[in-house]
C-alpha positions as CSV (number, residue, x, y, z in Angstrom):
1,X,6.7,170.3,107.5
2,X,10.4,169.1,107.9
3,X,11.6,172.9,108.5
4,X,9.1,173.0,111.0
5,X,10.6,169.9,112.6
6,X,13.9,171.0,111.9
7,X,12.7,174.7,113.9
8,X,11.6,172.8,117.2
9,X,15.0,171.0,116.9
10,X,16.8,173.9,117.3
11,X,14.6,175.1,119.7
12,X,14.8,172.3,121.8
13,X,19.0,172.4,121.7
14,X,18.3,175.5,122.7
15,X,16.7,175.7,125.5
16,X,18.4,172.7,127.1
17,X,21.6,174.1,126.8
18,X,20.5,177.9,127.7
19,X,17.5,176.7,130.6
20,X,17.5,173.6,132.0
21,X,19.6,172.0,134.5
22,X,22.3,169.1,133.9
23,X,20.6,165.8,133.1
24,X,17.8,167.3,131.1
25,X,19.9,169.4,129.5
26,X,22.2,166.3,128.3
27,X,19.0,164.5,127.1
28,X,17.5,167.5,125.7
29,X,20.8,168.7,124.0
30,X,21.1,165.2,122.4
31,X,18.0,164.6,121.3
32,X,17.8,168.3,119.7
33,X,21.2,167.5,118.0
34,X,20.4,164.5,116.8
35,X,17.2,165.3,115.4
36,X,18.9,168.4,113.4
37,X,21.2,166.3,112.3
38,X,18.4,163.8,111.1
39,X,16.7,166.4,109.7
40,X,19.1,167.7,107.8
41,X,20.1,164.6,106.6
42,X,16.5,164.1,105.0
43,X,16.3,167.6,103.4
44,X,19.5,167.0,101.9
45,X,18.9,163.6,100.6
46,X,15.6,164.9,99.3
47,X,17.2,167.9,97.8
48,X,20.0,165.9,96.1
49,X,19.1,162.3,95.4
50,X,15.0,162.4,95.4
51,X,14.1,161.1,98.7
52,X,10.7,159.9,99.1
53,X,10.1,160.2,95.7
54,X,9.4,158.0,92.6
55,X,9.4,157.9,89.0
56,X,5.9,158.2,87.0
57,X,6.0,158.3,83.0
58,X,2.8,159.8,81.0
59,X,3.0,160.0,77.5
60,X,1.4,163.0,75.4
61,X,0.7,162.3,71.5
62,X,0.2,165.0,69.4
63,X,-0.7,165.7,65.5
64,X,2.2,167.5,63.6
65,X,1.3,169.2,60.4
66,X,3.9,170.0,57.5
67,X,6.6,172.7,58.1
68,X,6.5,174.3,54.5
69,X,3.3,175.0,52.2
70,X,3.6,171.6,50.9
71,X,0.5,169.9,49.5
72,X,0.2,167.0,48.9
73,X,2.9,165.7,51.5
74,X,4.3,166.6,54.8
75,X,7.6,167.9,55.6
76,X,9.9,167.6,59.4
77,X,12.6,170.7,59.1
78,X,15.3,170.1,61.4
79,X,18.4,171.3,62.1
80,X,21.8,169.5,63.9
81,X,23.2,171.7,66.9
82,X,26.5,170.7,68.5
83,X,29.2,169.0,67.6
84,X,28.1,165.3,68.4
85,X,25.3,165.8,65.5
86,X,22.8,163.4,68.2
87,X,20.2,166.5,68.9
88,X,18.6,168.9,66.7
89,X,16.0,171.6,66.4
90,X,13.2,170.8,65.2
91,X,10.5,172.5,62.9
92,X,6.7,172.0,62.5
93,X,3.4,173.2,62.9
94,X,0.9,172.2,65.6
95,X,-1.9,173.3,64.1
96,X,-3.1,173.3,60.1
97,X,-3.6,177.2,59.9
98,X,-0.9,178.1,62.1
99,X,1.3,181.0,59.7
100,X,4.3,180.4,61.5
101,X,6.0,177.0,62.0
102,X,6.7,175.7,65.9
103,X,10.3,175.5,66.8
104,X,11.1,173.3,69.4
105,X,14.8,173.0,71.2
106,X,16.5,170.7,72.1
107,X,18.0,170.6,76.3
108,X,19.6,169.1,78.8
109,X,16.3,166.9,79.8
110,X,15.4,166.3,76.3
111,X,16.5,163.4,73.5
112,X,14.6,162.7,70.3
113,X,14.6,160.4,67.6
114,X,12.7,160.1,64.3
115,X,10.0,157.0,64.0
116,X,8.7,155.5,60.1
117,X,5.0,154.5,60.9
118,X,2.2,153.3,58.8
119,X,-0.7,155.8,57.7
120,X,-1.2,159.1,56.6
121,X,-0.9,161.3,59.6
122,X,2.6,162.4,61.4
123,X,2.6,162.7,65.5
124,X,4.8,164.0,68.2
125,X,4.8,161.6,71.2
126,X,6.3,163.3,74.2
127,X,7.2,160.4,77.2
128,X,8.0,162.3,80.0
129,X,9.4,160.9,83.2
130,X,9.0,163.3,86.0
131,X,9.7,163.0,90.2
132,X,6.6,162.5,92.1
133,X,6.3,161.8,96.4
134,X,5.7,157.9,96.7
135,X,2.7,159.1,99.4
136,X,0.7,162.3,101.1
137,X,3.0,161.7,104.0
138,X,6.4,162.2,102.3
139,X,4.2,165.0,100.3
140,X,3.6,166.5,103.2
141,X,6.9,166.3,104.5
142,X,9.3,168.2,101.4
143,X,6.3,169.7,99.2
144,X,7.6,172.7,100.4
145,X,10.5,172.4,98.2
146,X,8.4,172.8,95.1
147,X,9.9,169.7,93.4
148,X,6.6,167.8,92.9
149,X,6.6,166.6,89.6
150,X,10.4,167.5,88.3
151,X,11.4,166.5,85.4
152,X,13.4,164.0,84.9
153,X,14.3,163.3,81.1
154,X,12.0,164.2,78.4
155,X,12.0,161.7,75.1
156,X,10.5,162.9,71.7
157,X,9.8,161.1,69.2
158,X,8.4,162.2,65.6
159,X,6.5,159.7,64.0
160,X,6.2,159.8,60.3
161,X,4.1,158.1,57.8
162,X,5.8,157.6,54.4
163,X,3.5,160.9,52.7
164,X,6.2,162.6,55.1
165,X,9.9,163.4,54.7
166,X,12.0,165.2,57.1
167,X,14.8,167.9,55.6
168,X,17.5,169.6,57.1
169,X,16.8,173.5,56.6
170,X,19.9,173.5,54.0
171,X,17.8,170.3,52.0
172,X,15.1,172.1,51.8
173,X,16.9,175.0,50.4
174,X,18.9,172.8,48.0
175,X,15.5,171.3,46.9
176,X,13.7,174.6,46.4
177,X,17.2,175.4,44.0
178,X,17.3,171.8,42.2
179,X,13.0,172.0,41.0
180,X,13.1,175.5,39.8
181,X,13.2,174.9,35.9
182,X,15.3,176.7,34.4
183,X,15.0,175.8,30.6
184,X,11.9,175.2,28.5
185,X,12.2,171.5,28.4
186,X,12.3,171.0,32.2
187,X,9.3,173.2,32.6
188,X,7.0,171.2,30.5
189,X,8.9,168.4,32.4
190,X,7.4,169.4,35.7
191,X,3.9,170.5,34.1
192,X,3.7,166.4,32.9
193,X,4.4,165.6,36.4
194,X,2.3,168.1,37.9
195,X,0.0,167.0,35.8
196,X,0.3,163.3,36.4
197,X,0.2,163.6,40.0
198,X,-2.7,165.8,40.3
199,X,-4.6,163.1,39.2
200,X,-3.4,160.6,41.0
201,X,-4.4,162.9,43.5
202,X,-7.8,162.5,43.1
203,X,-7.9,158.8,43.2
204,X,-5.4,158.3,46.0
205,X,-4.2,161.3,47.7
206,X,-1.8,159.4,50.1
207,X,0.3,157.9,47.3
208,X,0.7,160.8,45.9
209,X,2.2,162.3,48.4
210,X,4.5,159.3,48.7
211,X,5.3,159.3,45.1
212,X,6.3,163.2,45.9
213,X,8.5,162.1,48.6
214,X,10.0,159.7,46.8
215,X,10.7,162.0,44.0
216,X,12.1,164.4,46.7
217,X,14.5,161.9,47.9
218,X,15.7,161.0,44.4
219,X,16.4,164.7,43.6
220,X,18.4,165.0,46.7
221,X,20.1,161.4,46.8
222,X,19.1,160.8,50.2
């Protein structure tokens, strides 16, 4: 709508100075310039700084299933980028039989974070705060722009319960390195505690996978 008011603007300027005679064509001619100059002004401020528009937050939460084959326990692969070590790529799965892993990126929109939570089930909780027209009238007006629900920012955050760790993808490769046994006496080491918390397993599945994370954690000192 505000091209189309910007057109008979310039149509009006226009005419009055190509057409009509003296005094209409000074209060035509103003009033054409003006309003181009008005509207222009509103696309602008539109186009650079929102105008007409307002902020509106939803929040998406989603289950997160373990990155690896884990059982047992989940597992968060991530992975720093940059050089101010603040964002990094993250790894899971979004569904339980999905064969590849979901890799998600960080960018300019985007900031995450990592959340401990009580339970037995991780989540990814997307807040996203987006540009919407305050009215139908403003709508109306710039919707032709396309900018309806722009994002704004984008925060992530991965809530885990403590039967989940989360590993940089060189931790996890360390860790795969540091439980291989390698001498007789550290594999019947593991069987005893493969043993031990298989049954715990049965009885109380969540803290076993704690007690896995926690063993994790102690192999890698973290």
């Amino acid at each position: 709508m505000i091209l189309l008011i910007l057109f008979l603007f310039v149509a009006l300027a226009f005419i009055s100075l190509m057409f009509l005679d003296k005094q209409a064509y000074v209060i035509g001619g103003v009033i054409g310039f003006v309003g181009i100059i008005l509207s222009v002004g509103l696309i602008t401020a539109n186009m650079a700084n929102h105008f007409g528009m307002e902020t509106k937050v939803t929040t998406h939460k989603s289950v997160m299933y373990s990155a690896t084959n884990s059982k047992g326990y989940g597992v968060l692969l991530y992975q720093p980028v940059g050089t101010s070590g603040k964002e990094n790529v993250y790894i899971y799965r979004q569904h339980e039989q999905d064969q590849k892993p979901t890799i998600v990126k960080p960018d300019l929109t985007m900031t995450t974070n990592r959340q401990a939570i009580a339970g037995n089930q991780a989540y990814r909780v997307t807040k996203d705060t987006c540009y919407v027209y305050k009215n139908d009238f403003w709508k109306l007006m710039f919707n032709i722009a396309g900018n309806d629900g722009e994002l704004k920012k984008r925060q992530v955050t991965y809530q885990l319960p403590q039967n989940w760790i989360a590993l940089t993808t060189q931790q996890a490769k360390t860790l795969q390195a540091k439980i291989t046994p390698k001498t007789d006496e550290e594999k019947a080491t593991l069987a005893q505690q493969q043993e031990a918390l298989a049954e715990l397993a049965q009885s109380d599945p969540d803290q076993a996978g704690i007690k896995q994370v926690q063993q994790i954690k102690a192999t890698l000192n973290i």
